[in-house]
N, C-alpha and C positions, 0 to 999 in steps of 0.2 A: 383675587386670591391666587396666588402662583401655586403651582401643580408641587404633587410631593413630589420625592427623589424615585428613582427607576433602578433596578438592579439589572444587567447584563449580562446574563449568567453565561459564561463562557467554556467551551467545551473544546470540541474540533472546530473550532473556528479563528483561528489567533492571527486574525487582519481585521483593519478596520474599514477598507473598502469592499464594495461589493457584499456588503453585513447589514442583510433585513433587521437583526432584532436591534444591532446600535443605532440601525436609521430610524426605527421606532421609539425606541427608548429617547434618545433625542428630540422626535418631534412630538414627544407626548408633550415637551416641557418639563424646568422644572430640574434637580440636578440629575447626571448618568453617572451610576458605580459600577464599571466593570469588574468582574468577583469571576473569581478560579478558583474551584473547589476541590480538594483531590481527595478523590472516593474511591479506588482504584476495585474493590471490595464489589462496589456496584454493579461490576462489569463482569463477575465472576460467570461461566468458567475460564472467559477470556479478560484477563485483564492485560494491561501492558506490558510486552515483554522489557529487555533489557534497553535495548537500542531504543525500542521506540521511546523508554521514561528517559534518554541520554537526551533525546532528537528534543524531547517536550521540552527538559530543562533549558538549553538552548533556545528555542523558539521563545516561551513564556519573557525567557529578556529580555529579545530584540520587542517585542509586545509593548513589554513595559517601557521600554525606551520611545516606542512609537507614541505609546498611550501619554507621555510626558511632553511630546514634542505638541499634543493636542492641548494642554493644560489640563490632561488627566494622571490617572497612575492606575495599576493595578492590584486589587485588593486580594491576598490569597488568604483561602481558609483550609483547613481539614472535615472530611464529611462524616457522619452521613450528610448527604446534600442538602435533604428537606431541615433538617436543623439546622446546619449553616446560614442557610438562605433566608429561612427565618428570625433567626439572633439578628441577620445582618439588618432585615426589614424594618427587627423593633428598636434597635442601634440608632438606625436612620431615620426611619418612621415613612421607609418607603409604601409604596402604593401602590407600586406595580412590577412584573419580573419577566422579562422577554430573553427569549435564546433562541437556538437557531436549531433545528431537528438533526439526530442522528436514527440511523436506522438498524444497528445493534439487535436482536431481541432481548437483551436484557437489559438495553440503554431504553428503548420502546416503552418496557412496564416500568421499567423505574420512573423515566419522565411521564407516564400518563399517573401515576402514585402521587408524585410528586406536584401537576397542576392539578390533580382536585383536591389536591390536601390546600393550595394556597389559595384557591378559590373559595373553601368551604372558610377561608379564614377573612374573607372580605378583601385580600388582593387579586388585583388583575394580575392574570397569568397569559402569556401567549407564546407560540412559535412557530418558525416560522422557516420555509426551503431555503435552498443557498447551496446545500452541497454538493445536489444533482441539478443536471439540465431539466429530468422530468421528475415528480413524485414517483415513486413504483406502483401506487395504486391507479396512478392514472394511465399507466398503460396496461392494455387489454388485447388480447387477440379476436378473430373475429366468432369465435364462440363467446366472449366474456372471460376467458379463463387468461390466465398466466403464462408468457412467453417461456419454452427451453427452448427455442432455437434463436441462434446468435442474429443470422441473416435477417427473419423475417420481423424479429424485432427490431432492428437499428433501421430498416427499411421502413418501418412505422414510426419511430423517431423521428427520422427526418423528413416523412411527409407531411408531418405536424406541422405547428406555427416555430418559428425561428427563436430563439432563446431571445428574454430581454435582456436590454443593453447592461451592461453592470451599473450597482449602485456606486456612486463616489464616495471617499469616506469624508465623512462630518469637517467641517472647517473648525470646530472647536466641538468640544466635551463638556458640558455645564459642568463644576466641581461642586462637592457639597460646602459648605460651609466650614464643615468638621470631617475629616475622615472616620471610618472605621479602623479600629486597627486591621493589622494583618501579620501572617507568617513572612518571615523573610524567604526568598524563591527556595534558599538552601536549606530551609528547615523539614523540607517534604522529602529530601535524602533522594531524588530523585539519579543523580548521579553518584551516586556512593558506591564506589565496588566496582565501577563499570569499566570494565579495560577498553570500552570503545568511548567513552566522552571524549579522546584526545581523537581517535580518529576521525569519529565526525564532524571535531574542528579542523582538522587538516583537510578534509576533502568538500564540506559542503560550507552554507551558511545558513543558517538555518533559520526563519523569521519573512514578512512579505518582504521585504528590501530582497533579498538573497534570492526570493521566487520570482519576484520583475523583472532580476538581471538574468536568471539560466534563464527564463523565459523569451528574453529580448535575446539572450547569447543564439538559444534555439534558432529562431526565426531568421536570425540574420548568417547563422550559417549551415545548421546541419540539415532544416526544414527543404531544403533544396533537393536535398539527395537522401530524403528518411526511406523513400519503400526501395533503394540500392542499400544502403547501408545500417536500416536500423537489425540485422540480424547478427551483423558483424563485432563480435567482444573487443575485437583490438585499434576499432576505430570509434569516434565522439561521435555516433550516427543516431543514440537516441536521446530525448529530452531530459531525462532523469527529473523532471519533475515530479514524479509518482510521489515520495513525503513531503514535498510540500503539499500536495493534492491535498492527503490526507489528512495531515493537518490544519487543513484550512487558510493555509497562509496564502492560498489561492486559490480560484472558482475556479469550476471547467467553465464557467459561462464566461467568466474574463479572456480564458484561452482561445472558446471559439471564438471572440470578438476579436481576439487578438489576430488570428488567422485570417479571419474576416478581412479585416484592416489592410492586412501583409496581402493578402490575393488581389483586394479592390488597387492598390497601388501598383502591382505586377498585371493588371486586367487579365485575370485569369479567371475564366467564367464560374461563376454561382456552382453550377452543377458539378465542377469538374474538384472546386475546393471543401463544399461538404462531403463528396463522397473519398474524400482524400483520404490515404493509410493512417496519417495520423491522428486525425479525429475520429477516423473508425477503431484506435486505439482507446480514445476517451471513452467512445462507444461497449466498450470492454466493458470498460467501470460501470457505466450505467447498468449492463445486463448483468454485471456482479452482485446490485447493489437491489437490481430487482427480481434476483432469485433469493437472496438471502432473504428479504423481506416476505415475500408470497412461501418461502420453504426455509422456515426458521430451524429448523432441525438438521440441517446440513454441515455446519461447520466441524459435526461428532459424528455424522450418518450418511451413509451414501447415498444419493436422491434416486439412482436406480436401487431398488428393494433387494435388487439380486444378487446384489454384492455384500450383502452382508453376512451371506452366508462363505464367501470366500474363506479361504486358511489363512492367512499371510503368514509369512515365519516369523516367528522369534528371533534373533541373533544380534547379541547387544554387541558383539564384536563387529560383525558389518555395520551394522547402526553408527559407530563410533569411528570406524574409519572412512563412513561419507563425513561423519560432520565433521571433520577433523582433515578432509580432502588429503585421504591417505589411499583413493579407490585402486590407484593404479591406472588409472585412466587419466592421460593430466586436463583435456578439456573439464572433466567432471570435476578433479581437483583443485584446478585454479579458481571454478568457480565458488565453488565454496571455502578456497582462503580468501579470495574476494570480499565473499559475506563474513568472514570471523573480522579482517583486518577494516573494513567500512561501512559495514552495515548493509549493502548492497549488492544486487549480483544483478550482470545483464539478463534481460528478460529469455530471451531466445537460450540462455546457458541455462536459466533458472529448468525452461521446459526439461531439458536434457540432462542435469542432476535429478528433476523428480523424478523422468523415466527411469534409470539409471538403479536411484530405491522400488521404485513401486515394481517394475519389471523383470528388473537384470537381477536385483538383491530378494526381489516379492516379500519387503517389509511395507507395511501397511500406508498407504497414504497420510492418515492421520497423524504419524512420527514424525514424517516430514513436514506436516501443516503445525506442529508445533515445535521443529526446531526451526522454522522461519521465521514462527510468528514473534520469537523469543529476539529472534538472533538479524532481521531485518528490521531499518529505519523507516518502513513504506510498509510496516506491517499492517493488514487491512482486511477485516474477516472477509468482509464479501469478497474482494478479489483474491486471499489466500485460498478461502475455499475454495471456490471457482478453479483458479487454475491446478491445483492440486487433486480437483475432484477431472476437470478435462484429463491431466497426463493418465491418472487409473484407470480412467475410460470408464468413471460411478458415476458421472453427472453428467448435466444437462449439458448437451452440446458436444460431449466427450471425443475426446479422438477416440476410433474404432479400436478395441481390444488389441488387434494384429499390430496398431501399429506401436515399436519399438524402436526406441534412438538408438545408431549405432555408434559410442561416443568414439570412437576411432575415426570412422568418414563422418560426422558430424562436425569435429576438430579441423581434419583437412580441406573440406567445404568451408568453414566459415571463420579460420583463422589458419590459411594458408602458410602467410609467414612467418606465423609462432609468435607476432606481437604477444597477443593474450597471455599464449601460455608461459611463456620465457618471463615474462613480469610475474606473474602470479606462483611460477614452480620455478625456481632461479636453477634448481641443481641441474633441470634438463636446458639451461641456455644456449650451452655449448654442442650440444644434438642438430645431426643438420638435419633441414627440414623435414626429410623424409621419413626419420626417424620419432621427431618431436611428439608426433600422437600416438606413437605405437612403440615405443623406449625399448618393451619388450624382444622387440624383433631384432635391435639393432646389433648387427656383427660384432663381436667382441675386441676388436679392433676399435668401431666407431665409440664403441660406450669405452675404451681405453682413451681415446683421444679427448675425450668429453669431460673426464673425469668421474665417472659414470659408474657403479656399481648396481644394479637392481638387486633388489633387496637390501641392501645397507645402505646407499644415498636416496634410492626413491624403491617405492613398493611395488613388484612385480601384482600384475590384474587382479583384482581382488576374485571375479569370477572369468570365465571366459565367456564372451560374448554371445558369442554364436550358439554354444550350449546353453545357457542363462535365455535365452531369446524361446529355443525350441521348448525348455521347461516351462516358459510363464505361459507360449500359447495354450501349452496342453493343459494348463491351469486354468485359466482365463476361457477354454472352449467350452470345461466342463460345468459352468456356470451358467445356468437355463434365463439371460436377461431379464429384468419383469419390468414393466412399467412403474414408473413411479407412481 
């Protein structure tokens, strides 16, 4: 008697390699129905911002298209999940329902809701890792307790056992006999309204095909010279893999294998390629992904207690000319037309916009963790929280209170020749260099020759620095730290 059909209930995971619950579903026997459900509802208070439903739509086709090349297809529903999943099961008369774990807290109860509801209904339910190198409950400090420090956790990571090798994807997809129906990809409005669906066709591709080749592009050129250049905006110095990460169109365990591969062929010793910049990058993600989990209350709360007690200001006019990279700073600027025009912003720029709100402007962290999460295609609670709560200096691992980006010499450090900013603020192209991060200053002479007007072509400083620096410390001093 041949096995029923399997549902594959598909989330952040939109590849078919290196994917425990397809390799399961698969070898239960029997037919596989990949299913996408979209619940968006489920995820509240965080649901999908703009960019990321742009980035999914996108992705879900290349999916389908892969899932077609296997002699399957993709079945889309609208949720609630546990109904969907259900109709699908009595449709089919499947028998069992694998996916692949997120770590959300409100993905967390929904999915444990969700497997005793289809268990108490006589299907097999299971799920299964994939998205991290370690569980987050499996790592422990040497009290038992839960890592906030970056170093001694990734230090325990990798004295661990080595990640296993990726899984292959299936050589074929058993089909059912009869499909279920499905939504068309375009009936879920996922790109509707969105002024970046074209840009993130112009800059990315989005699906695992598009994540193999940045990945291969990576390796074969920028991985050479990532800890010179990955801080640098005006140069290809970092991976930009971060949405694909997130969407699963790739594992970090692919990546380290990938590096792996690339070091073994360079003989470049074991010790010297895990403890490399860029894996200690992945290593990010992992400590992102296991404070959100051990500290579910963070993405709305500061995980130091003491900061809640802070003031932040009000002022929907500052607020609206960061996001709108009107600061008067043009590194702060370029990078958040960066983010409106691509969905993305170099990482190193990202740190030095958030300073820039949380310090220089002292509006509240949180603003800015939800105008990224809206407005970025790599949107990702643990790592937005994380780095959002590091720039305030409210979380685990925080940069020190004191310290404050000076986006002035920040710019001239790390975008010398004004690549960055001259792309991103075209009015100040014609500024010679010395002028390009500080517009302000420049002799009325050079802003004649430039074409240059501040305040009518580009915005003189939204605050001054130097002053904005000494107000946030006397802020930030008067704030008695508590332990989390």
């Amino acid at each position: 008697m041949s096995a029923s059909a399997s549902l594959h209930w598909i989330r952040l995971d939109l590849r078919l390699a290196d994917n425990a619950a397809l390799q399961a579903a698969v070898r239960r026997g029997g037919a596989v129905i990949p299913v996408f459900i979209h619940a968006p509802a489920e995820e509240a208070p965080w649901q999908p911002g703009a960019a990321s439903r742009c980035w999914l739509h996108q992705s879900l086709s290349a999916l389908h298209g892969d899932l077609r090349a296997k002699g399957s297809r993709l079945v889309i529903r609208e949720g609630p999940s546990l109904e969907a999943l259900g109709e699908i099961a009595a449709e089919t008369g499947a028998g069992a329902v694998f996916w692949n774990r997120r770590y959300e807290p409100a993905v967390i109860r929904r999915d444990a809701a969700v497997m005793e509801a289809l268990r108490a209904r006589g299907l097999q339910a299971d799920s299964f890792g994939g998205a991290l190198l370690n569980e987050p409950w499996t790592i422990r400090n040497q009290g038992g307790k839960p890592f906030q420090l970056f170093t001694p956790f990734w230090r325990h990571c990798l004295a661990g056992p080595a990640p296993a090798e990726p899984l292959p994807a299936p050589r074929a997809i058993p089909a059912p006999g009869k499909w279920p129906k499905s939504l068309p990809l375009e009936a879920l409005g996922l790109e509707s309204g969105a002024r970046l669906a074209e840009g993130i066709r112009s800059c990315w591709r989005p699906g695992a095909t598009g994540a193999r080749k940045r990945l291969r592009r990576f390796l074969d050129g920028a991985l050479a010279n990532y800890a010179r250049d990955r801080d640098r905006p005006g140069r290809p110095g970092t991976s930009r893999l971060s949405p694909h990460v997130h969407f699963g169109e790739i594992t970090p365990r692919q990546i380290w294998h990938a590096v792996r591969r690339r070091a073994g062929a360079q003989r470049i010793p074991e010790e010297a390629w895990r403890s490399s910049r860029f894996l200690t990058e992945v290593g990010w993600r992992e400590f992102a992904h296991h404070l959100l989990y051990h500290f579910p209350r963070t993405p709305n709360e500061p995980l130091r207690s003491g900061f809640g007690r802070f003031l932040w200001r009000k002022n929907k006019a500052f607020l609206n000319a960061w996001q709108q990279g009107r600061t008067g700073y043009p590194l702060v600027d370029a990078g958040m037309r960066e983010l409106w025009a691509t969905g993305w912003m170099h990482n190193r720029v990202r740190m030095i916009a958030a300073s820039f709100l949380a310090k220089d402007l002292l509006l509240s962290w949180t603003q800015g963790a939800g105008w990224f999460w809206d407005t970025l295609v790599d949107a990702d609670l643990a790592q937005n929280t994380l780095g959002w709560q590091w720039t305030a200096g409210c979380g685990a691992d925080a940069a020190p209170y004191f310290r404050v980006f000076n986006p002035t010499s920040q710019g001239e450090k790390l975008d010398p020749s004004g690549d960055y900013v001259r792309r991103w603020c075209p009015e100040l192209a014609r500024l010679p260099d010395r002028w390009l991060h500080q517009p302000w200053k420049a002799p009325p002479g050079i802003l004649a020759n430039a074409g240059l007007s501040i305040g009518r072509d580009y915005p003189g400083p939204l605050v001054n620095h130097a002053i904005a620096r000494e107000v946030a410390l006397e802020a930030f001093a008067r704030i008695k730290l508590a332990a989390p």
